[in-house]
MIDOSE-1310 file (N, C-alpha, C; in nm, 2 decimals, decimal comma, always signed):
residues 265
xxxx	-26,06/+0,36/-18,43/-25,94/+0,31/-18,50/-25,83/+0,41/-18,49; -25,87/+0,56/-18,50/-25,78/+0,63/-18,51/-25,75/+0,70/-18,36; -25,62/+0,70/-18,35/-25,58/+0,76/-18,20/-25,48/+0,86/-18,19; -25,48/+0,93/-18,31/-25,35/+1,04/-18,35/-25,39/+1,11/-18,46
xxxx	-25,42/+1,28/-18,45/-25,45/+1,33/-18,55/-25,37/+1,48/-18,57; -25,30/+1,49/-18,69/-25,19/+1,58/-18,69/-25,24/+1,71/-18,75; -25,29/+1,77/-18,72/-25,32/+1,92/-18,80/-25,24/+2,03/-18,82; -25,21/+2,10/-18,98/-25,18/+2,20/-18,99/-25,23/+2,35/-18,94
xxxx	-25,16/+2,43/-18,93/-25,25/+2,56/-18,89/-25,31/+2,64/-19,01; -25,19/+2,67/-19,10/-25,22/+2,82/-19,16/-25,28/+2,74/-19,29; -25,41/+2,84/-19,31/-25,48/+2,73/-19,47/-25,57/+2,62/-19,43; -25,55/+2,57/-19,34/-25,59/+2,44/-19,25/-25,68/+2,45/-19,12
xxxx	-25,63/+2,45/-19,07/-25,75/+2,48/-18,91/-25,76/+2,60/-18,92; -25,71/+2,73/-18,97/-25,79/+2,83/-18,96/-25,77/+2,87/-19,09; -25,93/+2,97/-19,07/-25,99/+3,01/-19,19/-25,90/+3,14/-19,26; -25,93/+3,17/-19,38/-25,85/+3,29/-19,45/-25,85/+3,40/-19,39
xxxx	-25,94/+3,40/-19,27/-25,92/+3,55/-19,15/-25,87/+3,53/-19,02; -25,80/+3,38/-19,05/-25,69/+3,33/-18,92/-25,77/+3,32/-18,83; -25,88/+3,27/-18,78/-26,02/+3,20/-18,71/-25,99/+3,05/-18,68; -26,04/+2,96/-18,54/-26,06/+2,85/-18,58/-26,22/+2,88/-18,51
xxxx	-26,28/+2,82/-18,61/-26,44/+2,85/-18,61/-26,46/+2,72/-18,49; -26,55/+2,81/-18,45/-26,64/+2,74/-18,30/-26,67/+2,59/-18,31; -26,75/+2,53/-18,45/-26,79/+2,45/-18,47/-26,67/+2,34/-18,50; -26,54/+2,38/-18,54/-26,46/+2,35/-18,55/-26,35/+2,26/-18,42
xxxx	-26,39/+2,42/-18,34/-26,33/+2,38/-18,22/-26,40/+2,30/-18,11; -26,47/+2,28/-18,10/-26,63/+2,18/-18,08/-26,60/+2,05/-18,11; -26,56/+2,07/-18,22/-26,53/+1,88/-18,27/-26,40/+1,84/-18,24; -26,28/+1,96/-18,19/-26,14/+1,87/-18,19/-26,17/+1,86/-18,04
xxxx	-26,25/+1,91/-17,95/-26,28/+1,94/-17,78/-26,34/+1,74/-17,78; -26,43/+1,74/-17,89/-26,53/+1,60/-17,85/-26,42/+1,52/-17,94; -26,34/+1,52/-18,03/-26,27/+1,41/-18,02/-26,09/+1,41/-17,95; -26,07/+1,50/-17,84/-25,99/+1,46/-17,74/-26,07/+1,39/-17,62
xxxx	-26,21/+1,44/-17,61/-26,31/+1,34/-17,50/-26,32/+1,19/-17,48; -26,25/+1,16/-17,64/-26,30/+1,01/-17,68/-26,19/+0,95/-17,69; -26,02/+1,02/-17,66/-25,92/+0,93/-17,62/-25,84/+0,95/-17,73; -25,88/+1,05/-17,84/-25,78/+1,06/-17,96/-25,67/+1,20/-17,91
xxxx	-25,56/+1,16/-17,93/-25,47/+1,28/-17,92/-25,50/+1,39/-18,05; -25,48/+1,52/-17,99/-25,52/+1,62/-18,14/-25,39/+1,69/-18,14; -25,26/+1,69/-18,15/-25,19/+1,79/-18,22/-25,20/+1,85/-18,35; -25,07/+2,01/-18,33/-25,03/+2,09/-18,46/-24,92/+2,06/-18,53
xxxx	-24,96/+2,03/-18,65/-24,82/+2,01/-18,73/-24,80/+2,19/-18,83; -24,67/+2,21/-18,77/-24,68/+2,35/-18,88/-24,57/+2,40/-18,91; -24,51/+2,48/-19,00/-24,36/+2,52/-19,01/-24,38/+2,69/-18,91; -24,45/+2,69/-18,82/-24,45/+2,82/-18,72/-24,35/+2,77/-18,66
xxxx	-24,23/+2,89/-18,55/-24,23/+2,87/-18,44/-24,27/+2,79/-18,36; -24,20/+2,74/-18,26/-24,29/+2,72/-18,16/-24,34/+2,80/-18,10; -24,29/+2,96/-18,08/-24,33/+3,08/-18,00/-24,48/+3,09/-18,06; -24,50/+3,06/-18,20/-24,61/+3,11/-18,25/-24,71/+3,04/-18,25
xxxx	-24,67/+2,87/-18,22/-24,77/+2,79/-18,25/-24,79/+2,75/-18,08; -24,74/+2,78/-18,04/-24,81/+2,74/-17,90/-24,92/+2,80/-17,87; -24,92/+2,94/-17,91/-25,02/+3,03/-17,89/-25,19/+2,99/-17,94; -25,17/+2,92/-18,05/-25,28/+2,86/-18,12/-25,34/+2,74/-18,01
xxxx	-25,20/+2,63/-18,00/-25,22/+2,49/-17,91/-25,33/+2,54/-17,77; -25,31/+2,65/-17,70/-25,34/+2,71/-17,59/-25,46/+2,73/-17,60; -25,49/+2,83/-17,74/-25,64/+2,84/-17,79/-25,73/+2,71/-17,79; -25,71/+2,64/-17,82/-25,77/+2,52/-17,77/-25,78/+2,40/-17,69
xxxx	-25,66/+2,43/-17,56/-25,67/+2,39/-17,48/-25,56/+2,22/-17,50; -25,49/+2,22/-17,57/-25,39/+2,11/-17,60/-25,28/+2,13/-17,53; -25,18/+2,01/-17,42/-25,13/+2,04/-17,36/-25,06/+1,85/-17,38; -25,06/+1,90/-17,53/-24,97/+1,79/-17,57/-24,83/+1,81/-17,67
xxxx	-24,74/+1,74/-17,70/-24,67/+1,74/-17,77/-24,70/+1,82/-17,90; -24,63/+1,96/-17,94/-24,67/+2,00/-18,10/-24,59/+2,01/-18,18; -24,63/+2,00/-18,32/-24,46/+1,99/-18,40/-24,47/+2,12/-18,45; -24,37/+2,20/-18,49/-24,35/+2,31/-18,52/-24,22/+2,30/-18,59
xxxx	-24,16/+2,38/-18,65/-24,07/+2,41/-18,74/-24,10/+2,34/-18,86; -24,16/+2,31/-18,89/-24,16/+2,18/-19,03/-24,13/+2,00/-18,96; -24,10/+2,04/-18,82/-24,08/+1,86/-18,80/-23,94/+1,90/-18,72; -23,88/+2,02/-18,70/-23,74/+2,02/-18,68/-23,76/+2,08/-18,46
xxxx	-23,86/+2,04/-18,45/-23,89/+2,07/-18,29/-24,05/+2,07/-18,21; -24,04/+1,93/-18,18/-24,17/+1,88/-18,09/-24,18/+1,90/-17,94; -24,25/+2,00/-17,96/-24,24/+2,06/-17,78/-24,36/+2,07/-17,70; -24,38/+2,06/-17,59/-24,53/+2,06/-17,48/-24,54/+2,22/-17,46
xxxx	-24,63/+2,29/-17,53/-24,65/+2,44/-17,46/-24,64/+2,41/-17,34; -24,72/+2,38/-17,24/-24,69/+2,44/-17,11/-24,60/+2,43/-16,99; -24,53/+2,26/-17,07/-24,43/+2,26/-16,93/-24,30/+2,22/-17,02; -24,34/+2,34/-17,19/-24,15/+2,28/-17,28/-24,11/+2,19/-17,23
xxxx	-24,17/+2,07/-17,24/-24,06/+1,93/-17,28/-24,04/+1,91/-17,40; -23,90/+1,90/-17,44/-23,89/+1,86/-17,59/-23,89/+1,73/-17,60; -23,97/+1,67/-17,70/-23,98/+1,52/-17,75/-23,86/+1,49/-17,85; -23,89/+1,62/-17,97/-23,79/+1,54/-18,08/-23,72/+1,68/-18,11
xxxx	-23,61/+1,70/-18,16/-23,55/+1,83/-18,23/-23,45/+1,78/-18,28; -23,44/+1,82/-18,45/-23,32/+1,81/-18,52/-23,32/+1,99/-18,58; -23,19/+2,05/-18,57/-23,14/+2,12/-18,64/-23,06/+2,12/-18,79; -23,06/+2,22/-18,86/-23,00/+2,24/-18,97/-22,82/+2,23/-18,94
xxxx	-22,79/+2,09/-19,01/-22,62/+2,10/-18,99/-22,56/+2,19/-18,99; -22,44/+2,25/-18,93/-22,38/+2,36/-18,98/-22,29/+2,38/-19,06; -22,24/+2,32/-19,11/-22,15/+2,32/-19,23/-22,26/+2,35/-19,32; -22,39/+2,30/-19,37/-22,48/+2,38/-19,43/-22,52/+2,46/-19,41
xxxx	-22,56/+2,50/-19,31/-22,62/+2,62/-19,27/-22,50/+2,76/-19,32; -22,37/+2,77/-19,31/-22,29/+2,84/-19,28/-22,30/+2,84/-19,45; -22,31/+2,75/-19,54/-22,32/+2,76/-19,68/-22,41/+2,80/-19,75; -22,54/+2,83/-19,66/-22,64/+2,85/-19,74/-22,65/+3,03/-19,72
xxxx	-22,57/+3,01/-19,61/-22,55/+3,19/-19,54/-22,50/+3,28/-19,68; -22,37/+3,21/-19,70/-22,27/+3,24/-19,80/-22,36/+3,28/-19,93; -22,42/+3,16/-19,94/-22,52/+3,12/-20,11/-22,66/+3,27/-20,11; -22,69/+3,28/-19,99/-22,79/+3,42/-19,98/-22,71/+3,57/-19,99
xxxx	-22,62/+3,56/-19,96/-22,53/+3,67/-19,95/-22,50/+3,71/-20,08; -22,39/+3,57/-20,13/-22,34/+3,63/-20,27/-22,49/+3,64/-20,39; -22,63/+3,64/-20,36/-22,72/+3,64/-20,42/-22,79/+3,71/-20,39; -22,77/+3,77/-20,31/-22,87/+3,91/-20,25/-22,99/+3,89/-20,20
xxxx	-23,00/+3,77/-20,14/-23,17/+3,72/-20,10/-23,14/+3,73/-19,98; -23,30/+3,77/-19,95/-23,32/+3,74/-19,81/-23,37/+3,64/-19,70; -23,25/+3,64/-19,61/-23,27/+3,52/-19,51/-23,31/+3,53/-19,39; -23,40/+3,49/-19,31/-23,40/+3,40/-19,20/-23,36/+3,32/-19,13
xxxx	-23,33/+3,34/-19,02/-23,26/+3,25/-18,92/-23,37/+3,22/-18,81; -23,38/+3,15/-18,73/-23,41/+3,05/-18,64/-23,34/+2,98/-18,54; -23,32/+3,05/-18,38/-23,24/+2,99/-18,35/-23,26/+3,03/-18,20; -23,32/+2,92/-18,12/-23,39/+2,98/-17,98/-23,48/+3,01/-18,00
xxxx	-23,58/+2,98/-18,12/-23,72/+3,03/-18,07/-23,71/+3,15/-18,11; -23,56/+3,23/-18,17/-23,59/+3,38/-18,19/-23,58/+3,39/-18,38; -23,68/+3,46/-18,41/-23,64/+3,49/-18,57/-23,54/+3,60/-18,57; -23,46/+3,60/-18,65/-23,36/+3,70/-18,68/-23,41/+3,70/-18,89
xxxx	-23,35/+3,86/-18,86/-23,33/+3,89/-19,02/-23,19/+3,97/-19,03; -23,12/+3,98/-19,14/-23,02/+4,12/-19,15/-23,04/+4,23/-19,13; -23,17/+4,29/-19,21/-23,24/+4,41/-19,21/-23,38/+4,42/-19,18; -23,41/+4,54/-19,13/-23,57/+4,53/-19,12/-23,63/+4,60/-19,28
xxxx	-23,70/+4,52/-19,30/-23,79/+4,53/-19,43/-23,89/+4,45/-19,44; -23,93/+4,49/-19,56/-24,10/+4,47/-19,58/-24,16/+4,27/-19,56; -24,03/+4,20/-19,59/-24,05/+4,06/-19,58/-24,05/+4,04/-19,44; -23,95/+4,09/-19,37/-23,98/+4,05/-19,22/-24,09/+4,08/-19,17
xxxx	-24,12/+4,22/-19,22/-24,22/+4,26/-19,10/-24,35/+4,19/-19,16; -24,38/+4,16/-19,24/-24,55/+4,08/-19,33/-24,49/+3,94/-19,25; -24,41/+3,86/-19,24/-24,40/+3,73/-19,18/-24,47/+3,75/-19,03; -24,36/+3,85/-18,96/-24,39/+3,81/-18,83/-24,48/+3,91/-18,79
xxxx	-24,58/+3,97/-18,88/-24,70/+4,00/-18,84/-24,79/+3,92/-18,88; -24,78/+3,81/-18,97/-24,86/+3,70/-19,02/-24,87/+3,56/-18,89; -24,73/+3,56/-18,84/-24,72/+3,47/-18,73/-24,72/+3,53/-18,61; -24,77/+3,62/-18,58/-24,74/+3,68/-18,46/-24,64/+3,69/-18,36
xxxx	-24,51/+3,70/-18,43/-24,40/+3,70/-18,35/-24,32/+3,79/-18,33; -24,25/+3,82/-18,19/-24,13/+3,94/-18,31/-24,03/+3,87/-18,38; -23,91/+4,02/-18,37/-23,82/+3,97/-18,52/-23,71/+4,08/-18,46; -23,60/+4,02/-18,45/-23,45/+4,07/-18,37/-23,39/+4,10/-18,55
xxxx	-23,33/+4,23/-18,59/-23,25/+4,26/-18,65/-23,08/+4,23/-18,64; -23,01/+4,15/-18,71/-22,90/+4,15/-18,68/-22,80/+4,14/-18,79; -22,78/+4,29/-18,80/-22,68/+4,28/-18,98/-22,61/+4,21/-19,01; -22,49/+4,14/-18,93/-22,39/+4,06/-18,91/-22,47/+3,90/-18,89
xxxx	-22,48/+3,82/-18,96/-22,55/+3,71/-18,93/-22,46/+3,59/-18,91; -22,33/+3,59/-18,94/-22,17/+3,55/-18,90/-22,21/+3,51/-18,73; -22,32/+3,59/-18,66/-22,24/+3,62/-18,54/-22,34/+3,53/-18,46; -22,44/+3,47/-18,58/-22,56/+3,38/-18,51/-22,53/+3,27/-18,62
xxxx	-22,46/+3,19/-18,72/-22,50/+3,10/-18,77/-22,43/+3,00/-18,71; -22,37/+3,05/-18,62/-22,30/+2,87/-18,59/-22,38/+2,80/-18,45; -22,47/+2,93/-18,42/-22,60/+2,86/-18,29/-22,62/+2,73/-18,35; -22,73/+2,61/-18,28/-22,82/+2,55/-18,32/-22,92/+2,64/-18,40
xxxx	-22,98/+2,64/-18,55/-23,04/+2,66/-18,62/-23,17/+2,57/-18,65; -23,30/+2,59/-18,58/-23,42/+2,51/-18,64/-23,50/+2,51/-18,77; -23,46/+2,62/-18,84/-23,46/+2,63/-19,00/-23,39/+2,75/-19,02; -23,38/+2,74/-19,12/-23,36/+2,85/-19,21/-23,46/+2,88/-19,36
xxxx	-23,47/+3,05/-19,36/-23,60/+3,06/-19,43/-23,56/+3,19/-19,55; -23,60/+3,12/-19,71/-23,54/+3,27/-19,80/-23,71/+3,32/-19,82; -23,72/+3,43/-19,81/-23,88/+3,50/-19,86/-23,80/+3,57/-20,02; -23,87/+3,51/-20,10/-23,84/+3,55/-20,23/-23,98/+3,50/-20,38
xxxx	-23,96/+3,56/-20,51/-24,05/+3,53/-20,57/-24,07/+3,41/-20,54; -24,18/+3,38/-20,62/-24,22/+3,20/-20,62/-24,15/+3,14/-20,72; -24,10/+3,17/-20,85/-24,08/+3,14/-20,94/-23,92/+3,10/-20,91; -23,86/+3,22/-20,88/-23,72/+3,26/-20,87/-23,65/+3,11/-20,73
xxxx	-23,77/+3,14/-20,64/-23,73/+3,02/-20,54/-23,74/+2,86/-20,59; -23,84/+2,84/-20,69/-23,83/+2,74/-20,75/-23,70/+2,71/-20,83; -23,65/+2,79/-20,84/-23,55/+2,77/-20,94/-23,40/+2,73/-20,88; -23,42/+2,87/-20,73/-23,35/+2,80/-20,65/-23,31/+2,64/-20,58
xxxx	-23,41/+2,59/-20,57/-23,44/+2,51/-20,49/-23,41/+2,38/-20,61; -23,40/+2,40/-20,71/-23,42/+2,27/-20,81/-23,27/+2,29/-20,81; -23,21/+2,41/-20,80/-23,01/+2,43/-20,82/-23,00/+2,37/-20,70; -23,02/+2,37/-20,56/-22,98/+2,35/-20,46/-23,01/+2,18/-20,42
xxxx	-23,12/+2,15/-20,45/-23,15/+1,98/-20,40/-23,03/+1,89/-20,45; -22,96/+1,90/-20,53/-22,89/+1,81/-20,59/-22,76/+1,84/-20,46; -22,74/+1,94/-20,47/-22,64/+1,98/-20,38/-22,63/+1,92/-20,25; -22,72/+1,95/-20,20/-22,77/+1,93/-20,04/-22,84/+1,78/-20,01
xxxx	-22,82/+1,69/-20,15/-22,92/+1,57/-20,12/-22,89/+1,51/-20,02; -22,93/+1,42/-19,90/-22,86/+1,41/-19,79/-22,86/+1,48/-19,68; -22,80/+1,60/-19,71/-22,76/+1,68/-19,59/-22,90/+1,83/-19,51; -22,95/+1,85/-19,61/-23,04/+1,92/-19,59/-23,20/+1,86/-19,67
xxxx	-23,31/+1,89/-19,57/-23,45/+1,89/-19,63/-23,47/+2,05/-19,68; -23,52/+2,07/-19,83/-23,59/+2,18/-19,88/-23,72/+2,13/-19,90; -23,78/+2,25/-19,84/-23,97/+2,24/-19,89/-23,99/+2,38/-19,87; -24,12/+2,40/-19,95/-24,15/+2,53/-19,95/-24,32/+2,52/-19,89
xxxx	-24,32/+2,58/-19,80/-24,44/+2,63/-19,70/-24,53/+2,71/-19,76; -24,51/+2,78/-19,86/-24,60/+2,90/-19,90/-24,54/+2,93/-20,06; -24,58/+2,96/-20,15/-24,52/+3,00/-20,28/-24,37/+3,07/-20,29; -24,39/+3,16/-20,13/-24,29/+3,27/-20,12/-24,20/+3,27/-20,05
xxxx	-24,22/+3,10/-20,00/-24,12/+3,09/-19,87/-24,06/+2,99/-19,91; -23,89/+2,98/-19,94/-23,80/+2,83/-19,91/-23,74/+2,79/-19,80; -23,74/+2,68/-19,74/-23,69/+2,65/-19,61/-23,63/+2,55/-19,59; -23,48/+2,55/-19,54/-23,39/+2,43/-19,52/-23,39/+2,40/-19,40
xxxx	-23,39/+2,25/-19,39/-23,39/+2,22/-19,24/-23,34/+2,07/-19,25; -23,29/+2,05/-19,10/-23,23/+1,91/-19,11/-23,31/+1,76/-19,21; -23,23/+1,70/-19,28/-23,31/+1,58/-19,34/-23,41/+1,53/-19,31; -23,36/+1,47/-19,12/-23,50/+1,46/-19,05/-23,62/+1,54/-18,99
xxxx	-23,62/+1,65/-19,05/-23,72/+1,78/-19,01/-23,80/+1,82/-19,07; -23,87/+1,66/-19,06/-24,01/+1,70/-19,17/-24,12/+1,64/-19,08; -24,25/+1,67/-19,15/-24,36/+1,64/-19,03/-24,38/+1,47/-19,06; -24,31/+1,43/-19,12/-24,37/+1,27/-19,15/-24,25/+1,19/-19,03
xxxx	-24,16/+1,29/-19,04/-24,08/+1,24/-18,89/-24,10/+1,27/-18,79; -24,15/+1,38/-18,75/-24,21/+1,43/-18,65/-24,32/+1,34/-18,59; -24,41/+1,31/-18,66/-24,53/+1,22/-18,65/-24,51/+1,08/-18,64; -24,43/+1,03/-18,68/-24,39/+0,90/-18,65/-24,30/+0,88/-18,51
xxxx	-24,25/+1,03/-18,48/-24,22/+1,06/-18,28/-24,29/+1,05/-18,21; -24,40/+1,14/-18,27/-24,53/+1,15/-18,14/-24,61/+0,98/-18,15; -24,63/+1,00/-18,25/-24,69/+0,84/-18,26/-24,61/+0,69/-18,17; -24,50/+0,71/-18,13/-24,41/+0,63/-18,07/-24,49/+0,66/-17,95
xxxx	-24,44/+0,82/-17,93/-24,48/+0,89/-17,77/-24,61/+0,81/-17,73; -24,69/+0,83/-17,80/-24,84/+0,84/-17,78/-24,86/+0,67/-17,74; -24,75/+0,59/-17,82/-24,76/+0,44/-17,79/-24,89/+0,40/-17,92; -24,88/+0,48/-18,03/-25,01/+0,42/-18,13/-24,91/+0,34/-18,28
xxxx	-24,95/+0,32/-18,37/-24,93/+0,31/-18,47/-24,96/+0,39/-18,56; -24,85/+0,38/-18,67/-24,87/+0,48/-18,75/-25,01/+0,49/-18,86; -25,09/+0,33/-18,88/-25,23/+0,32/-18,92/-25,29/+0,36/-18,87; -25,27/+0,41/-18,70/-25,35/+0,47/-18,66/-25,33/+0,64/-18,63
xxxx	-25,30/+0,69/-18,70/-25,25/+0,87/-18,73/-25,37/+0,92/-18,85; -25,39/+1,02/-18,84/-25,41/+1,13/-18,93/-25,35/+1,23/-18,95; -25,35/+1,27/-19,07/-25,23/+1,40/-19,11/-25,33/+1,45/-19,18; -25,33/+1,62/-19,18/-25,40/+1,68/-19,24/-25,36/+1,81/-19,28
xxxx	-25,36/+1,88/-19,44/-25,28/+1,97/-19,45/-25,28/+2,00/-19,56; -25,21/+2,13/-19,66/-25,28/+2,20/-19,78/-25,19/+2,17/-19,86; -25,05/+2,21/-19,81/-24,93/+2,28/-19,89/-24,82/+2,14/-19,89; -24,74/+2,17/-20,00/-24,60/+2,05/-20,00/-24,58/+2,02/-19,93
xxxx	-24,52/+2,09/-19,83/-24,45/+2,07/-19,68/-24,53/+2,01/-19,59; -24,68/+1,96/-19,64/-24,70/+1,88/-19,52/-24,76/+1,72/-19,63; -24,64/+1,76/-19,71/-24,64/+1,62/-19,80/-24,62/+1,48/-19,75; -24,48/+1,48/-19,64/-24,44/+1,38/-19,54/-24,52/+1,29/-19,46
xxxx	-24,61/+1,42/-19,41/-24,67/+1,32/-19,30/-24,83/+1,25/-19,38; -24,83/+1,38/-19,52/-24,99/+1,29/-19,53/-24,96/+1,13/-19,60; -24,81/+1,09/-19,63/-24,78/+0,96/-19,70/-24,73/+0,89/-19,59; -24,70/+0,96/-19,47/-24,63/+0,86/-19,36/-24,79/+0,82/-19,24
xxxx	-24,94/+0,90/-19,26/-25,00/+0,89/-19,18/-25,05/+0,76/-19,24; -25,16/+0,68/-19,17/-25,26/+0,61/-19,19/-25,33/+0,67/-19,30; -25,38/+0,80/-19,27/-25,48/+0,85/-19,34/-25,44/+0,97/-19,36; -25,39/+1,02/-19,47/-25,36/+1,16/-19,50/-25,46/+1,21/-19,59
xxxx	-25,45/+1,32/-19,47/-25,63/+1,43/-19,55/-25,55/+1,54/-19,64; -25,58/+1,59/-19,73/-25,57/+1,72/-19,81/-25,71/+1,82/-19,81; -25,63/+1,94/-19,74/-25,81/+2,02/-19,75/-25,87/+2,03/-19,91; -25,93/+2,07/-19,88/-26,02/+2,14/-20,01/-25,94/+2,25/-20,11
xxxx	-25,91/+2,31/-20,01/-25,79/+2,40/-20,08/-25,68/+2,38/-20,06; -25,63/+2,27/-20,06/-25,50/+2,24/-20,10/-25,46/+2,27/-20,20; -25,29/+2,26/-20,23/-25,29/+2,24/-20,36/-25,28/+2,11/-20,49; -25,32/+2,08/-20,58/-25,35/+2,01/-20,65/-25,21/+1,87/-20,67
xxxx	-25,14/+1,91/-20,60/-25,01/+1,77/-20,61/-25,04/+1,75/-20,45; -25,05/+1,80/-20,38/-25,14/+1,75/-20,25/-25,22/+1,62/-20,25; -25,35/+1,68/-20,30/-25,44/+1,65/-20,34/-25,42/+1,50/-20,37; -25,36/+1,48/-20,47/-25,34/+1,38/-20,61/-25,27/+1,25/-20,51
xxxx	-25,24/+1,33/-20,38/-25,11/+1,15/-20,30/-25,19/+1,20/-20,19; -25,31/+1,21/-20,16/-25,37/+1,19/-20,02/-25,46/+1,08/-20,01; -25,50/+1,05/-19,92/-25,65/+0,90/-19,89/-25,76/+0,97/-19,95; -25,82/+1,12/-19,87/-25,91/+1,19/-19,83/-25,90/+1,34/-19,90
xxxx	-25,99/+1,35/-19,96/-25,98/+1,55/-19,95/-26,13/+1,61/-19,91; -26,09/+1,65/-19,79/-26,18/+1,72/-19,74/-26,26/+1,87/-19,72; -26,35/+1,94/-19,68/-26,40/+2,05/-19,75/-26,29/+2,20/-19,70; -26,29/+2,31/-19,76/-26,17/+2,38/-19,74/-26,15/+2,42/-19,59
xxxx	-26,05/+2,53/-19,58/-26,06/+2,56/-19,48/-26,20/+2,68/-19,38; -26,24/+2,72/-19,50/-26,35/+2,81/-19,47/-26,48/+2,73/-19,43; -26,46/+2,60/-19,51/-26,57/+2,57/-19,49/-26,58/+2,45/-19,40; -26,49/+2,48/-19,26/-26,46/+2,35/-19,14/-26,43/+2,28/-19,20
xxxx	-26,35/+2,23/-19,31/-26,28/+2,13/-19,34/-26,23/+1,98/-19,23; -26,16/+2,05/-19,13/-26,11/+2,02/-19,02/-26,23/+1,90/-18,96; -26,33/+1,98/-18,95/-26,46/+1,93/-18,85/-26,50/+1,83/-18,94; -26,46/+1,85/-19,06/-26,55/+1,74/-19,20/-26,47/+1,59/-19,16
xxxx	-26,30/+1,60/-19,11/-26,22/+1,47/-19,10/-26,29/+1,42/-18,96; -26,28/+1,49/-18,86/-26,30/+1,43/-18,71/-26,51/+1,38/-18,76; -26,55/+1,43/-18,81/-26,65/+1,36/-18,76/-26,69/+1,29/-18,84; -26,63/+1,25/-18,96/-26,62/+1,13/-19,02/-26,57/+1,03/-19,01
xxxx	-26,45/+1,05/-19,00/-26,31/+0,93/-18,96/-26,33/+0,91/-18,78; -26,33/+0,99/-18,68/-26,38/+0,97/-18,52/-26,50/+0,99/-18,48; -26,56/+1,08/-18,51/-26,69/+1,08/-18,41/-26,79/+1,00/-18,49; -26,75/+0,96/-18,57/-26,92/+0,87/-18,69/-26,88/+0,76/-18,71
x	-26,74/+0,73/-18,66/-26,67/+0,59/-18,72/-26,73/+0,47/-18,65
């Protein structure tokens, strides 16, 4: 029944020591054998998430940015890509500035920050990427922008984020990736758009997708899949608008959907 299965990375396919366990990878190997497509849905880079796609030998369409760039690791063809407008983008620059938070840019595949500090360096040693310092950020926001990202408390970003939605309705998507992460990106730069691309590509229907994944941000696609899984350790408004919740990520969560819903179906 199912012929499209969208997986998250971080929290999701790999375990809390950034692993994708053998038995794991075992089951996504035997259900691409059987004719199901297995992509990554993630707000990484693509720089960063290809590197995972590789690890398992996928040499299909992946979504990366949050939905805002679906690309083939090995021979970069882009399927889908929306950017962050720039008339927002250049406002949100302004809005971190006069607030003293720190931003992220995105732009080519390259992360940029103003300064180097402790938030850059814990990101792009979490994603394994580098990170180009550029104090002057004037001098990169009118690039094409694939997100933009503030690392700030959890609390304080919430707060941001409930001032800014009203503002931006329309013009920008806000979701937060991680407690500590806010991130704007074009309207259509979410994984439930994303997945409803590949699902076109792929020639399937959208009944027939799986979306799988912990955190808000992969809110989109588990309401736009057929079957949207929530791990184990998701979090609990996840949880509460999924079909499925499956076992965490430590405990092959992942392997618990494919060989229920594909290999046993």
């Amino acid at each position: 029944m199912y012929r499209l299965i969208a997986i998250d990375i971080d929290d999701t396919l790999l375990t809390d020591d950034g692993r994708i366990t053998d038995a794991t990878r075992a089951a996504l190997a035997e259900a691409v054998k059987r004719g199901v497509t297995v992509t990554l849905a993630t707000g990484r880079m693509f720089a960063s998430a290809s590197r995972i796609a590789e690890q398992i030998g996928l040499n299909v369409p992946i979504i990366t940015y949050q939905g805002a760039l679906v690309k083939t690791p090995f021979d970069g063809n882009v399927l889908y890509e929306r950017n962050v407008p720039a008339d927002a983008a250049r406002e949100i620059l302004d809005y971190c500035r006069r607030n003293g938070l720190h931003l992220q840019l995105y732009t080519e595949d390259e992360l940029y920050a103003a300064e180097d500090n402790d938030k850059v360096r814990e990101y792009a040693e979490r994603s394994d990427v580098p990170y180009r310092v550029e104090p002057d950020l004037d001098k990169l926001i009118d690039r094409p922008q694939s997100k933009m990202l503030i690392i700030g408390d959890p609390d304080e970003l919430d707060r941001i984020a409930d001032e800014l939605r009203p503002v931006y309705k329309g013009r920008v998507h806000i979701t937060k990736s991680k407690p500590n992460y806010l991130e704007f990106l074009h309207p259509e730069a979410t994984k439930g758009h994303a997945l409803a691309a590949l699902a076109r590509h792929v020639g399937c229907t959208m009944e027939q997708t799986i979306a799988v994944g912990d955190s808000w941000n992969d809110r989109e696609m588990i309401e736009a899949a057929g079957l949207g899984v929530a791990m184990g350790n998701a979090i609990e408004s996840l949880k509460a608008i999924a079909g499925f919740v499956t076992k965490t990520n430590n405990e092959d969560g992942v392997k618990h959907v494919i060989d229920t819903f594909i290999l046993n179906s």
